[in-house]
DRENDO-1510 file (C-alpha; in Angstrom, 1 decimal, always signed):
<recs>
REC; n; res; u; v; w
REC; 1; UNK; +5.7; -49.7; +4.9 .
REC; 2; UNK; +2.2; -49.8; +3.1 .
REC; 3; UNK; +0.6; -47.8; +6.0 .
REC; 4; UNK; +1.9; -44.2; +4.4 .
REC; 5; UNK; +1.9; -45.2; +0.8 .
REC; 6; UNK; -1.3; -42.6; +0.3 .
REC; 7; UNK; -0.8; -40.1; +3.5 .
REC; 8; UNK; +0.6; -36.4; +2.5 .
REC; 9; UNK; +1.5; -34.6; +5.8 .
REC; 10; UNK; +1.1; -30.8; +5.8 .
REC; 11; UNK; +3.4; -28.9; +8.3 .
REC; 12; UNK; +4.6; -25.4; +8.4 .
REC; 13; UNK; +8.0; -25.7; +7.0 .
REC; 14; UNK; +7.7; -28.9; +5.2 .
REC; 15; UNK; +5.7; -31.4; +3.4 .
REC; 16; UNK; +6.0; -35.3; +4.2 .
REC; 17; UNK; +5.2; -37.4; +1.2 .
REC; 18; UNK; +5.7; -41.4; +0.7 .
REC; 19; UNK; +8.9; -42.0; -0.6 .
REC; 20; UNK; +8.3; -43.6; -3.9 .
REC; 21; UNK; +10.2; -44.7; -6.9 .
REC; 22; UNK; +9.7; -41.1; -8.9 .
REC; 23; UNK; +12.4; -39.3; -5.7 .
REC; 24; UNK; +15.0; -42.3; -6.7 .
REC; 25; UNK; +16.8; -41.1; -9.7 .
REC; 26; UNK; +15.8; -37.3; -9.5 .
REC; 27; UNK; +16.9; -36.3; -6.3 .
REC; 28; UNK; +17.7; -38.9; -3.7 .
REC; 29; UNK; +20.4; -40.8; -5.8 .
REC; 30; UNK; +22.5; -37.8; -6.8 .
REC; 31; UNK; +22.1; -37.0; -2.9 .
REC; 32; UNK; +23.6; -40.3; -1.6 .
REC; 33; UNK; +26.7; -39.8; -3.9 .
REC; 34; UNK; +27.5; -37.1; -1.7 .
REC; 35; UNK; +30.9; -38.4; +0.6 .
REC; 36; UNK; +29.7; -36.2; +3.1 .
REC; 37; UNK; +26.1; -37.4; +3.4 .
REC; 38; UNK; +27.6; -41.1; +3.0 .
REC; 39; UNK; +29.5; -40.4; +6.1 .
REC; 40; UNK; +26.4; -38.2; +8.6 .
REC; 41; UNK; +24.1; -41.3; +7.3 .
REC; 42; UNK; +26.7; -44.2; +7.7 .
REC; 43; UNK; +25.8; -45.1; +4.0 .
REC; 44; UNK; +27.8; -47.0; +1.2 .
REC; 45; UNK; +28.0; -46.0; -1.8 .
REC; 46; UNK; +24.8; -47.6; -4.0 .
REC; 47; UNK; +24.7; -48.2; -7.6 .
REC; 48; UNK; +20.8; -46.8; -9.5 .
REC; 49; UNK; +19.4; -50.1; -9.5 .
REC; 50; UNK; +20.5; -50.6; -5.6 .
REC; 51; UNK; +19.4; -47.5; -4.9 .
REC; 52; UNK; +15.7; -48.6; -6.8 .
REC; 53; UNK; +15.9; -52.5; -4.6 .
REC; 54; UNK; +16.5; -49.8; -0.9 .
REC; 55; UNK; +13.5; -47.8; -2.3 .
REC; 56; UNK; +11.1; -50.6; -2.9 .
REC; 57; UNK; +12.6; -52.9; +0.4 .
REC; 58; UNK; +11.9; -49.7; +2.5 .
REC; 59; UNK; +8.4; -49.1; +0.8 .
REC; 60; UNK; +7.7; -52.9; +1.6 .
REC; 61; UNK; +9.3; -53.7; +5.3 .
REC; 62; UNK; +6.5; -53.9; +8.0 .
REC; 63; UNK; +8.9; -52.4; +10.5 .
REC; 64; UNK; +10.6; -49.4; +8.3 .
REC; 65; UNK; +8.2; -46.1; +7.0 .
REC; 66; UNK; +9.7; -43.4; +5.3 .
REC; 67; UNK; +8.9; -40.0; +4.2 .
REC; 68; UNK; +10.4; -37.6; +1.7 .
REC; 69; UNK; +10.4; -34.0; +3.5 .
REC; 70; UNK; +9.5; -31.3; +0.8 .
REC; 71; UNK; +10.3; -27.9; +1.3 .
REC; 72; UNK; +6.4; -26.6; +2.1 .
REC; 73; UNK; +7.2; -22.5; +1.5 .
REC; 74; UNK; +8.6; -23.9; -2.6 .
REC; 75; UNK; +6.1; -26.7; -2.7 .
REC; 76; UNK; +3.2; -24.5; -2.3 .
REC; 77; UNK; +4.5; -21.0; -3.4 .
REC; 78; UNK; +4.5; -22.9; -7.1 .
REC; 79; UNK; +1.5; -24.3; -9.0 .
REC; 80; UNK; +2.3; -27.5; -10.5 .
REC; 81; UNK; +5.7; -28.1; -8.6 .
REC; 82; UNK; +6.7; -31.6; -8.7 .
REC; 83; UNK; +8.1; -33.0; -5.4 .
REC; 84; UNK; +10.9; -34.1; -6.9 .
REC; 85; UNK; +11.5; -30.0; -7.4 .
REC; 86; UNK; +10.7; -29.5; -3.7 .
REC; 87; UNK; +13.0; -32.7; -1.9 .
REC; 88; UNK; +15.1; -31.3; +0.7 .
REC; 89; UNK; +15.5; -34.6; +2.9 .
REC; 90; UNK; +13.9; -37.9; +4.3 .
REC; 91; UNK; +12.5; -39.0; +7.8 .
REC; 92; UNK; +12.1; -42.5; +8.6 .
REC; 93; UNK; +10.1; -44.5; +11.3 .
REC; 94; UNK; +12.0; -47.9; +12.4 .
REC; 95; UNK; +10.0; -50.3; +14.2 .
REC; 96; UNK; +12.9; -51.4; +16.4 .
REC; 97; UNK; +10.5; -54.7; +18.2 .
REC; 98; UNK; +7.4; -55.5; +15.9 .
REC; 99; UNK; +6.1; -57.1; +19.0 .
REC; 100; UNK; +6.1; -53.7; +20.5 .
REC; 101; UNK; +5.1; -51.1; +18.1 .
REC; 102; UNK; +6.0; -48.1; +20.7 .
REC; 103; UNK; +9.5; -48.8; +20.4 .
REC; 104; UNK; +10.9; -47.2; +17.7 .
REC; 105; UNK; +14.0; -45.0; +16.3 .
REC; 106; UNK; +13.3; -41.9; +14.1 .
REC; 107; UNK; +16.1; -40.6; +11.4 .
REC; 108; UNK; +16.3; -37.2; +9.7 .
REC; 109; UNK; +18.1; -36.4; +6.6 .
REC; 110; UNK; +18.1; -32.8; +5.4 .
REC; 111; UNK; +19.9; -33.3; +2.4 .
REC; 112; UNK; +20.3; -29.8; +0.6 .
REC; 113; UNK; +22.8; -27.9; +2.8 .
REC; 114; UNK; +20.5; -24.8; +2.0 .
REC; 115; UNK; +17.8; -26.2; +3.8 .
REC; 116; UNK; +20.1; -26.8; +6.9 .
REC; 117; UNK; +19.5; -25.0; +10.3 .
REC; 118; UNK; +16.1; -23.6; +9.3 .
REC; 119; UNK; +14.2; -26.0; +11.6 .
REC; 120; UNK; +13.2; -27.9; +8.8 .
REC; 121; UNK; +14.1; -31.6; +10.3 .
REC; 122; UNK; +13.1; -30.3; +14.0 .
REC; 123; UNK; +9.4; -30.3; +12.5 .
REC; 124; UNK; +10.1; -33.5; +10.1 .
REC; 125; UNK; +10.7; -35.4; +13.3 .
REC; 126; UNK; +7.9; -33.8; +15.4 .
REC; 127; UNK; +5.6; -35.0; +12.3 .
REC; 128; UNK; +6.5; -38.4; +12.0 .
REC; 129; UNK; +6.2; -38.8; +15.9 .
REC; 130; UNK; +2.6; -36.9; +16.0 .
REC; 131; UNK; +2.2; -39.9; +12.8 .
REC; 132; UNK; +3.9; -42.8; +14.2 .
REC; 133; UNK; +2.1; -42.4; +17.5 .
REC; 134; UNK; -1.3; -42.3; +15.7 .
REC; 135; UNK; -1.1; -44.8; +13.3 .
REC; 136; UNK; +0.3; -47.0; +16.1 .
REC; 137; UNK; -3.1; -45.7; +18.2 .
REC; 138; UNK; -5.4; -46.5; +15.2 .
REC; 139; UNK; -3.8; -49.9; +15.0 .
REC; 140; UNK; -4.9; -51.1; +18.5 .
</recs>
């Protein structure tokens, strides 16, 4: 979704930025190798350039809008971080009826076990609802 490709979202804990092709080969690729985040995402296996097509597909849908949750303490604690260096998961907004834009599904990955229990997705998810809810307001 085009809506977010310019939005940064600045919480306590984390950071949501669009996902763009930059997080594909640096972080989010190596992540979705892992067997255990296959199976807690219900993923296959995807080769680089299948991984590049999901990227750009979920950048594109109307009814799909995804965020790369940045660990906000390392993101901002270090001038001149790249995100890439921050990554720690995704959340993603799925239209479920376009026809109906308050029905919806939201999905969190915290990818880096180290970043696991710390409340991190809790406040991921509370973000994109606070940003789904508006952006479906402003749209009316």
């Amino acid at each position: 979704m085009r809506l977010n490709q310019n939005t940064l979202l600045l919480g306590k804990k984390v950071v949501l930025v669009p996902y763009t092709s930059k997080h594909v080969p640096s972080r989010y690729h190596e992540w979705m190798k892992s067997e255990e985040l296959q199976r807690l995402t219900a993923s296959e296996p995807l080769s680089l350039e299948q991984e590049y097509a999901m990227q750009r597909s979920w950048r594109e849908d109307a009814d799909k809008c995804t965020f790369i949750v940045l660990d906000a303490e390392k993101w901002q604690a270090q001038p001149g971080a790249t995100e890439e260096s921050c990554m720690v998961g995704d959340v993603n907004l799925f239209l479920t009826n376009l026809e109906d834009p308050t029905l919806g599904e939201i999905e969190v990955m915290i990818a880096e076990p180290s970043c696991r229990g710390k409340g991190l997705g809790t406040e991921a998810v509370l973000m994109m609802l606070s940003y789904g809810g508006n952006a479906q307001t402003d749209n009316e």
